[in-house]
TIMI-2910 file (N, C-alpha, C, CB; in pm, 1 decimal, decimal comma, always signed):
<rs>
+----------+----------+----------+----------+----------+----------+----------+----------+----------+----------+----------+----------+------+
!      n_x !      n_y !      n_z !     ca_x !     ca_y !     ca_z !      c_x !      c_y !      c_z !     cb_x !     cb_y !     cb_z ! resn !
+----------+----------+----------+----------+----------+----------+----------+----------+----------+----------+----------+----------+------+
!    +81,2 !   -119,0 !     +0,0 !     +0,0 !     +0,0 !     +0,0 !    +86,0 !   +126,0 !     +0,0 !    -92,6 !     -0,5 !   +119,2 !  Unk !
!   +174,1 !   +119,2 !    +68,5 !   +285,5 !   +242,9 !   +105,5 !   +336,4 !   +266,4 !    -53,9 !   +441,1 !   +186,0 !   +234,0 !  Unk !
!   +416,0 !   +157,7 !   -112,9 !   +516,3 !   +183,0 !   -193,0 !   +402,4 !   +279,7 !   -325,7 !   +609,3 !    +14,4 !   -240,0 !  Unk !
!   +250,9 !   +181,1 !   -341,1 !   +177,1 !   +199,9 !   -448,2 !   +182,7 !   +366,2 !   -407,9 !    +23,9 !   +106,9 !   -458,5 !  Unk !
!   +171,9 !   +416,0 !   -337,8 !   +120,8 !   +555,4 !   -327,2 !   +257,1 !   +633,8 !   -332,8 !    +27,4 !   +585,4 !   -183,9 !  Unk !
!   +360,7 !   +604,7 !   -305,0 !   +509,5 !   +663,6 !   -310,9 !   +522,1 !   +664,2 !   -495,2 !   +650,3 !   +537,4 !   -210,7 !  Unk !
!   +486,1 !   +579,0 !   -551,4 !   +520,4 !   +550,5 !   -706,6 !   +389,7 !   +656,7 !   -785,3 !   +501,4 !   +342,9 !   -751,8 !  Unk !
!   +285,4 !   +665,2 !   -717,6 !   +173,1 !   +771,0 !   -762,1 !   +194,8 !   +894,5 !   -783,8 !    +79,0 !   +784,2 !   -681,4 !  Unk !
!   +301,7 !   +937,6 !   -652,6 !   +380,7 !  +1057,0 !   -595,4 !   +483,5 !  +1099,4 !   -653,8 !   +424,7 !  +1040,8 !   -479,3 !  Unk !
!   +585,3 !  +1001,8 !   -719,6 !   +668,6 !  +1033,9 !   -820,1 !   +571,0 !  +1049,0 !   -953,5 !   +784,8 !   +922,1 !   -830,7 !  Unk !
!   +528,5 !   +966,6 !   -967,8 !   +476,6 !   +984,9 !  -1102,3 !   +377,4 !  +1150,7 !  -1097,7 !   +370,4 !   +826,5 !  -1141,6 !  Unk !
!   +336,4 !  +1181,7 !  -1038,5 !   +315,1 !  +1300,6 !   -988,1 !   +366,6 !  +1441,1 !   -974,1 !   +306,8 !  +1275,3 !   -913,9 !  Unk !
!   +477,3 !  +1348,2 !   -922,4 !   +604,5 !  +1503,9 !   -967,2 !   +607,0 !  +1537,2 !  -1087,9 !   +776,3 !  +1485,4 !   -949,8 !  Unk !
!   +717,1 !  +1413,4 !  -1172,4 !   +713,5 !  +1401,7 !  -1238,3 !   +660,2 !  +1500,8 !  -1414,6 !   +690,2 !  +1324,7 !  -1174,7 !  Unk !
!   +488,1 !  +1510,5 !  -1382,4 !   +407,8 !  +1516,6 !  -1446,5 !   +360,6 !  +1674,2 !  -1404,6 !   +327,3 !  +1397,6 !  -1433,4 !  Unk !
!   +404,2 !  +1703,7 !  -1284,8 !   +390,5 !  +1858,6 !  -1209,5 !   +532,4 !  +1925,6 !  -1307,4 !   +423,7 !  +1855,8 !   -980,3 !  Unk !
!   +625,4 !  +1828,0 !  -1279,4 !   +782,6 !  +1942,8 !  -1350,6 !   +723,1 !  +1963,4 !  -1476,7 !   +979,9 !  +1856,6 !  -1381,4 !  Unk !
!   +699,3 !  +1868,9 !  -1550,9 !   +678,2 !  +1875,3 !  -1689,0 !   +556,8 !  +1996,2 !  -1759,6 !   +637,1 !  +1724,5 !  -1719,0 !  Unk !
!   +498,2 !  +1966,5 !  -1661,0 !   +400,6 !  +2083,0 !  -1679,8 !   +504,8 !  +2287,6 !  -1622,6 !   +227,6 !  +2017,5 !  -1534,4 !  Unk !
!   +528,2 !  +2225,8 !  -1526,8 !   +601,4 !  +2359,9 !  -1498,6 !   +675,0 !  +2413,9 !  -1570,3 !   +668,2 !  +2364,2 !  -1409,5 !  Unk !
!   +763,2 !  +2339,5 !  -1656,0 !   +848,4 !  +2346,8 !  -1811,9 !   +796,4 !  +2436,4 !  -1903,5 !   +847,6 !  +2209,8 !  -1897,6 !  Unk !
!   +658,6 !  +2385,9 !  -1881,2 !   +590,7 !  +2412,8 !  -2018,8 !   +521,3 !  +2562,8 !  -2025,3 !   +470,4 !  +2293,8 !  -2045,0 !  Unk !
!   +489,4 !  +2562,5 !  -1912,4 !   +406,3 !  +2712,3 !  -1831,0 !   +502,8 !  +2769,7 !  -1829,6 !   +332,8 !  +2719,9 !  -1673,5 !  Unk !
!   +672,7 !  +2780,3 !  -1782,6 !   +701,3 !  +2863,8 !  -1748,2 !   +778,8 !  +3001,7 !  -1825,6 !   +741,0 !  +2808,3 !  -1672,2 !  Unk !
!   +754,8 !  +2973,8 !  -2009,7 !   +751,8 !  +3171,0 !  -2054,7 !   +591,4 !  +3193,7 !  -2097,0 !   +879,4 !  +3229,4 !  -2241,3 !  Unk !
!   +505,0 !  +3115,5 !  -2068,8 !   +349,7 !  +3198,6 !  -2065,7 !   +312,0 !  +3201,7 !  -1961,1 !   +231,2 !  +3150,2 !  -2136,0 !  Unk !
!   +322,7 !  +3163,3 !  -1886,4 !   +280,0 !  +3200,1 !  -1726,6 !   +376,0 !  +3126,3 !  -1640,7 !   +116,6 !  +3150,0 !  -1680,2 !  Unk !
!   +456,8 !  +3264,6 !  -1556,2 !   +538,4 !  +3182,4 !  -1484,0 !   +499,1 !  +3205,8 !  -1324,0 !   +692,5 !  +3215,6 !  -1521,9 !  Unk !
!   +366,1 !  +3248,3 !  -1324,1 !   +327,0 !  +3208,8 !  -1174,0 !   +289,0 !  +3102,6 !  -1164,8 !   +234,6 !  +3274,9 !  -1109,2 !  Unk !
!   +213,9 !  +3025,2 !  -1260,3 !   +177,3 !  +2923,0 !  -1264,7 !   +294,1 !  +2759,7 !  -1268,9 !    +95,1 !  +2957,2 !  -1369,3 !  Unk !
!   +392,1 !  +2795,7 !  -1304,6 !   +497,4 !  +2760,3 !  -1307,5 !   +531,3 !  +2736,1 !  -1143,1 !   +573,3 !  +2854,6 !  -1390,2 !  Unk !
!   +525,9 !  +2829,4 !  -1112,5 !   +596,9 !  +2823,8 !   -942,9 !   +511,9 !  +2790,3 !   -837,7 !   +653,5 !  +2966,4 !   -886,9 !  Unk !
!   +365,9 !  +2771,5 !   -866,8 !   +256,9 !  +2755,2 !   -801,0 !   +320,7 !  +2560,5 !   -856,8 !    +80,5 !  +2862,3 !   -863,2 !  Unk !
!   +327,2 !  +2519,0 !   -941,1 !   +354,0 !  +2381,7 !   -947,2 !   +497,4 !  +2357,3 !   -898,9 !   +331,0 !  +2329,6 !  -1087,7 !  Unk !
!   +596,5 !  +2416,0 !   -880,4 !   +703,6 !  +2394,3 !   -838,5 !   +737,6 !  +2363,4 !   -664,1 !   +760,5 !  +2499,0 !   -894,0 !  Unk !
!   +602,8 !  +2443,1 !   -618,6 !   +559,4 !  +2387,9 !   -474,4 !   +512,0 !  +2327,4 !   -410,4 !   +530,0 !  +2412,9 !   -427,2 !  Unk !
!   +406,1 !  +2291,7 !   -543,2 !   +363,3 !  +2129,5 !   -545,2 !   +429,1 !  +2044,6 !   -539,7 !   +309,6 !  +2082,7 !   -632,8 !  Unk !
!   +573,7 !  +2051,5 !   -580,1 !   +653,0 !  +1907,7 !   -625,0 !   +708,3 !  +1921,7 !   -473,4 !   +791,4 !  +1903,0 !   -785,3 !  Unk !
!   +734,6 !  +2009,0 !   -408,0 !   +810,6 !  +1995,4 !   -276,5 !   +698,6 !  +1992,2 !   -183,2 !   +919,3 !  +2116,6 !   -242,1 !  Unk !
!   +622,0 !  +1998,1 !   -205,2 !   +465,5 !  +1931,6 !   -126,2 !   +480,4 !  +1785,2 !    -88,4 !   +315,9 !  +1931,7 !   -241,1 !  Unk !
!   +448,9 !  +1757,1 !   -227,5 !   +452,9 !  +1613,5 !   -198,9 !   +536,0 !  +1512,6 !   -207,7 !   +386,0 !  +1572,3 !   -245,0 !  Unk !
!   +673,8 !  +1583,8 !   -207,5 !   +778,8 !  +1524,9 !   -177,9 !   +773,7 !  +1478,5 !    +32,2 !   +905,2 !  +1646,1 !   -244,4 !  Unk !
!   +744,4 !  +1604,4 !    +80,7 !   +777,6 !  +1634,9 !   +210,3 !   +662,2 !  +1526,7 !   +263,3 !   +767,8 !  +1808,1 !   +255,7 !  Unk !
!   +548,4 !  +1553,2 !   +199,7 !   +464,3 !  +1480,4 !   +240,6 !   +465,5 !  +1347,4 !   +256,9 !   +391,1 !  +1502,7 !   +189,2 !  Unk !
!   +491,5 !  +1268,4 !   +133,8 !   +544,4 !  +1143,4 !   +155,0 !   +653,5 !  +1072,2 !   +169,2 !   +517,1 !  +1101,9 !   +101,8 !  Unk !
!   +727,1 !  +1135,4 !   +231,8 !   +826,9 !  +1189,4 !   +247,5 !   +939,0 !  +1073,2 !   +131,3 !   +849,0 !  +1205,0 !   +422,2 !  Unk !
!   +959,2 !  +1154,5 !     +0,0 !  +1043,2 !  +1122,5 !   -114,9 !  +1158,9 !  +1226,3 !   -148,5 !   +952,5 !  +1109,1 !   -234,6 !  Unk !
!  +1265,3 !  +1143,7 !   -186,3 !  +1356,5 !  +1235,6 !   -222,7 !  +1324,0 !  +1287,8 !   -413,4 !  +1517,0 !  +1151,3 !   -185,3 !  Unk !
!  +1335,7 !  +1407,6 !   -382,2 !  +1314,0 !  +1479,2 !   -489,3 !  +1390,9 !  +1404,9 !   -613,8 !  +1358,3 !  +1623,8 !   -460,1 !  Unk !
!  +1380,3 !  +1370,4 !   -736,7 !  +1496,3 !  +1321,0 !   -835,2 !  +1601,7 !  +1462,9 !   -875,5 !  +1412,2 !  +1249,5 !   -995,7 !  Unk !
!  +1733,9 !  +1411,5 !   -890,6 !  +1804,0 !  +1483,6 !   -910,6 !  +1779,4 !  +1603,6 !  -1042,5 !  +1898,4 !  +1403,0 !   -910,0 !  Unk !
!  +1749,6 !  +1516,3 !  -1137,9 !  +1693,2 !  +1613,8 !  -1273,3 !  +1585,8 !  +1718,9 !  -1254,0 !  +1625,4 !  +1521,3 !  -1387,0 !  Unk !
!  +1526,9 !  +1710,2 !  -1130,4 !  +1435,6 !  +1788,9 !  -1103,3 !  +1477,6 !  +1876,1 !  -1002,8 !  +1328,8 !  +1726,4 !  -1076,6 !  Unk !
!  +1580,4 !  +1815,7 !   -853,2 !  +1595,2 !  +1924,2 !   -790,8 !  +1712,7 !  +2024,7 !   -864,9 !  +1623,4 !  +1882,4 !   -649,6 !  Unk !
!  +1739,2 !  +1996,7 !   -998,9 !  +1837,2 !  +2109,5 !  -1035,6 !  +1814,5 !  +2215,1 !  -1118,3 !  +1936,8 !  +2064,4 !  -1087,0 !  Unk !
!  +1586,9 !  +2181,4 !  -1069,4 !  +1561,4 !  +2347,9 !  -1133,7 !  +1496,9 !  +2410,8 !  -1030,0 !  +1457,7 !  +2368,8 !  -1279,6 !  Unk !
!  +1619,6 !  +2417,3 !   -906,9 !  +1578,8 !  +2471,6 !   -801,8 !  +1704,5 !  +2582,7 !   -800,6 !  +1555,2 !  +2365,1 !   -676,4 !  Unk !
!  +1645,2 !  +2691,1 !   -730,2 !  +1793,6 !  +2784,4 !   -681,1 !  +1835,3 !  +2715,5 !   -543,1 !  +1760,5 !  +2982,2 !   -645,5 !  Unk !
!  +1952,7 !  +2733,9 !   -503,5 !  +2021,3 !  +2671,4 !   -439,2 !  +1971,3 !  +2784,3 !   -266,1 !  +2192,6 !  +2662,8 !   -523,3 !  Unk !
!  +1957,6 !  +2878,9 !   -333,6 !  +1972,0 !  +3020,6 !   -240,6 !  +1812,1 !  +3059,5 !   -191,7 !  +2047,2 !  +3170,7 !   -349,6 !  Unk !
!  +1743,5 !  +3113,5 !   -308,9 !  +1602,1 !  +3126,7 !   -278,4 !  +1512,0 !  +3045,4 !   -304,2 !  +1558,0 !  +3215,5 !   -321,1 !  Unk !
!  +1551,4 !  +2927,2 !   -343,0 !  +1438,9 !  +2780,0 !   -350,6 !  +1333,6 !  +2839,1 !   -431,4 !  +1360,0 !  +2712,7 !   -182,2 !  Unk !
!  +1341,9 !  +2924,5 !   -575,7 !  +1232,5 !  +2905,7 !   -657,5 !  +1254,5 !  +2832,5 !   -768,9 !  +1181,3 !  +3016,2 !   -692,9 !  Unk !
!  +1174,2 !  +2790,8 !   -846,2 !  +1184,7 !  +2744,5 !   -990,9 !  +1260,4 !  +2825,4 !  -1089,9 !  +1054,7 !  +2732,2 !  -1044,9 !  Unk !
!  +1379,0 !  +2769,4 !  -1160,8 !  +1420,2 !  +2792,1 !  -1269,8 !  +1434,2 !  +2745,0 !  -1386,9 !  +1481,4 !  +2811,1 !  -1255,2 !  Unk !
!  +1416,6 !  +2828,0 !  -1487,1 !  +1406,1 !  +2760,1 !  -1599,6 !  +1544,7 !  +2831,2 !  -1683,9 !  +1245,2 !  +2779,2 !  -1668,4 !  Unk !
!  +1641,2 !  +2684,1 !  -1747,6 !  +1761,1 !  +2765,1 !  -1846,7 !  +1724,0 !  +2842,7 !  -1952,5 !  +1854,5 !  +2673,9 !  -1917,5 !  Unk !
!  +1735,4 !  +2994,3 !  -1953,1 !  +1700,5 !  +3094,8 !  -2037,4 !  +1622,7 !  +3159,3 !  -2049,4 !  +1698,0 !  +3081,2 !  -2111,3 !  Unk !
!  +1504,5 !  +3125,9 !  -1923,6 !  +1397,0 !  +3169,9 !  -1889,2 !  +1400,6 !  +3280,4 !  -1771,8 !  +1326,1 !  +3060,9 !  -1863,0 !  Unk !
!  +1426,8 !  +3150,8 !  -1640,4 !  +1457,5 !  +3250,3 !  -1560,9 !  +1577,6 !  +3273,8 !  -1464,9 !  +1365,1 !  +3255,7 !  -1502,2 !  Unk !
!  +1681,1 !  +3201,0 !  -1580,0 !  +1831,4 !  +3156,1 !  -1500,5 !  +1885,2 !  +3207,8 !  -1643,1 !  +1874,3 !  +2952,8 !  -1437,7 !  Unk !
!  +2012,4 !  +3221,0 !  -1630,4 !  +2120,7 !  +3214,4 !  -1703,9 !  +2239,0 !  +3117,4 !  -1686,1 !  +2160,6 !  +3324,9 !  -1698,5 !  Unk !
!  +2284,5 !  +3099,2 !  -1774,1 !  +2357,0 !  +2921,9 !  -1812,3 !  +2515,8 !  +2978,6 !  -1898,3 !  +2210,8 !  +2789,4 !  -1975,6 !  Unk !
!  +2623,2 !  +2955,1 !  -1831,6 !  +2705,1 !  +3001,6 !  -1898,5 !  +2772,4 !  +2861,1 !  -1857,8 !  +2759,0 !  +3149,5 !  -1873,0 !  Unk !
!  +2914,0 !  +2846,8 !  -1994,5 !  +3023,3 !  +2772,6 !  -2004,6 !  +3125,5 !  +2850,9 !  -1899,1 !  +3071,0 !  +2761,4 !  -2161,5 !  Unk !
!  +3197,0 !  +2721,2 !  -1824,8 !  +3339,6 !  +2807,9 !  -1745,1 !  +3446,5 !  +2768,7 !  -1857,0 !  +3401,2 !  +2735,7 !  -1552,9 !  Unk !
!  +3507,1 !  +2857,7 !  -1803,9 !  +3637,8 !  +2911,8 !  -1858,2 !  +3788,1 !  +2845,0 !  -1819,1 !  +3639,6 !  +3056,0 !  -1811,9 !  Unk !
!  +3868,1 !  +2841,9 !  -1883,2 !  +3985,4 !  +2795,1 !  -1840,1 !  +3972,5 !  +2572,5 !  -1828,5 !  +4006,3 !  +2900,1 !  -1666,3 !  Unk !
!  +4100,0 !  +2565,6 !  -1724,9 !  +4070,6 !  +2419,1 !  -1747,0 !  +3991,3 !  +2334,7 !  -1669,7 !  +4173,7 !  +2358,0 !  -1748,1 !  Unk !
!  +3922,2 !  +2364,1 !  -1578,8 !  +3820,5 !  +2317,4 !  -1536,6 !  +3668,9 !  +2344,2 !  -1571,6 !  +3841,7 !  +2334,5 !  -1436,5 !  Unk !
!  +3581,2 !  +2207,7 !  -1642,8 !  +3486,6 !  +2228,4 !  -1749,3 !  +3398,9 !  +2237,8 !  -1610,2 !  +3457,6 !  +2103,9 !  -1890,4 !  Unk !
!  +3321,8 !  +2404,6 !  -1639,6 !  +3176,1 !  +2406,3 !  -1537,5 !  +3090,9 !  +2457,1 !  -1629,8 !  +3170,5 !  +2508,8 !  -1387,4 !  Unk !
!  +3009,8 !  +2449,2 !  -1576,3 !  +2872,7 !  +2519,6 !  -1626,1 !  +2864,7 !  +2654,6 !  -1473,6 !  +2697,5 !  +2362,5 !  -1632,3 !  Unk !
!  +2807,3 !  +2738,6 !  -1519,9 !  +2782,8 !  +2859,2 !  -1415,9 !  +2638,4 !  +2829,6 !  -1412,7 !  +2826,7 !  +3030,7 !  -1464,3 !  Unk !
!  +2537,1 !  +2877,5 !  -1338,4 !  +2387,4 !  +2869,1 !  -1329,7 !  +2346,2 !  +3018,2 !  -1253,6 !  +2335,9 !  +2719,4 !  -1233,9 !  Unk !
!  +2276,4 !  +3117,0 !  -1318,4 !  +2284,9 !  +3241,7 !  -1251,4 !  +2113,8 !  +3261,4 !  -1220,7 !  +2367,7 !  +3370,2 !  -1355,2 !  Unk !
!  +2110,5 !  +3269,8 !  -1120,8 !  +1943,1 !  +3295,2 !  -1069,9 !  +1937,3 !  +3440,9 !  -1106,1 !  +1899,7 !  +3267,8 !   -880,1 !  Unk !
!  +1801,1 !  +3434,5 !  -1175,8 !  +1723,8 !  +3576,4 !  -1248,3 !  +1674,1 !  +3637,3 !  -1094,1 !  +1553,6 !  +3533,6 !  -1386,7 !  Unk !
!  +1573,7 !  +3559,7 !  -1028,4 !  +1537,5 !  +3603,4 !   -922,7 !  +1624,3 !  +3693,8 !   -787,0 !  +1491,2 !  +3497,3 !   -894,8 !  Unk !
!  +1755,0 !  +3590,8 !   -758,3 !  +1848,4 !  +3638,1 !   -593,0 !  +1974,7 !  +3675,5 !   -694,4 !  +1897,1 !  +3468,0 !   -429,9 !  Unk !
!  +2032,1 !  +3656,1 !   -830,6 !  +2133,9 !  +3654,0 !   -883,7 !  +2240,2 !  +3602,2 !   -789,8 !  +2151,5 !  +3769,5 !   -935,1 !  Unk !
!  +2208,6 !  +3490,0 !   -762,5 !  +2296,8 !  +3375,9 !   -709,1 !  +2349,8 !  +3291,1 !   -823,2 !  +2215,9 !  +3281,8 !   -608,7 !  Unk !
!  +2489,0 !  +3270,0 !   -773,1 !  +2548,1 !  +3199,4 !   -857,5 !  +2631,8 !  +3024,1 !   -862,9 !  +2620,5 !  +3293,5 !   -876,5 !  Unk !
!  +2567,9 !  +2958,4 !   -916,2 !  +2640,3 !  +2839,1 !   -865,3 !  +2707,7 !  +2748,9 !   -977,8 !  +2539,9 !  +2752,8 !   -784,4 !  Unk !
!  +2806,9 !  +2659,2 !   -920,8 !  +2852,1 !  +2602,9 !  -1060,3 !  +2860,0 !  +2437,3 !  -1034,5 !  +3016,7 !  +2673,7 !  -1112,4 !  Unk !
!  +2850,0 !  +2397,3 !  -1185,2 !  +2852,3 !  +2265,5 !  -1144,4 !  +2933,8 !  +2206,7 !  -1240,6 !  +2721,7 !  +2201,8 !  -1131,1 !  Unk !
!  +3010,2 !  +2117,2 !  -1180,2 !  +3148,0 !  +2082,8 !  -1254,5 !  +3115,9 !  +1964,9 !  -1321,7 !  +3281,3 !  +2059,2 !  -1159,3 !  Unk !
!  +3188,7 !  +1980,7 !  -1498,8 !  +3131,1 !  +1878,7 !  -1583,3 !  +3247,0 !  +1734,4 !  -1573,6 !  +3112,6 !  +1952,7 !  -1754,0 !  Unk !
!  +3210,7 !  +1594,9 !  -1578,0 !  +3313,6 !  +1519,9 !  -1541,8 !  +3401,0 !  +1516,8 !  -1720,8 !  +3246,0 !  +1353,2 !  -1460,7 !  Unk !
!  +3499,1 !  +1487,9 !  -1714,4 !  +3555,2 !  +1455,6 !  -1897,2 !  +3588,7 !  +1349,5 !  -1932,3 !  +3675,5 !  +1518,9 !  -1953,7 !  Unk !
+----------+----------+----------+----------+----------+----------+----------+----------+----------+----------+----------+----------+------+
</rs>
């Protein structure tokens, strides 16, 4: 009974991000109104978020981002391959290092 409703819950998310994707350059309140959903019912049943999903989170002000929407996405420089991730919202900046 537990697991059936944990697998409902992902599939749930899931289907909340995807939608939030899609909403978020025609309506991006609506976007973030589902982005709190997904940490709803994460907490609720209590699931760990999937990684592909918690990395359209800001690290700083915990809203929804979208690359080019409402983040900026740059290449690093020099010899260590990162990606930069720049929040539109707190202009926080974080990086995440690519493996080679």
């Amino acid at each position: 009974m537990k697991n059936s409703k944990k697998e409902i819950a992902r599939k749930r998310m899931e289907i909340l991000f995807n939608n939030a994707l899609l909403n978020a350059r025609n309506n991006p309140e609506l976007a973030q109104k589902q982005a709190l959903l997904i940490k709803g019912i994460s907490m609720k049943f209590k699931i760990a978020i999937p990684p592909e999903i918690r990395s359209s989170f800001c690290k700083k002000c915990k809203k929804f981002i979208v690359p080019n929407i409402s983040s900026r996405v740059r290449l690093g420089q020099g010899n260590s391959k990162s990606i930069s991730i720049t929040c539109s919202f707190c202009n926080h900046v974080y990086r995440k290092i690519i493996k080679n």
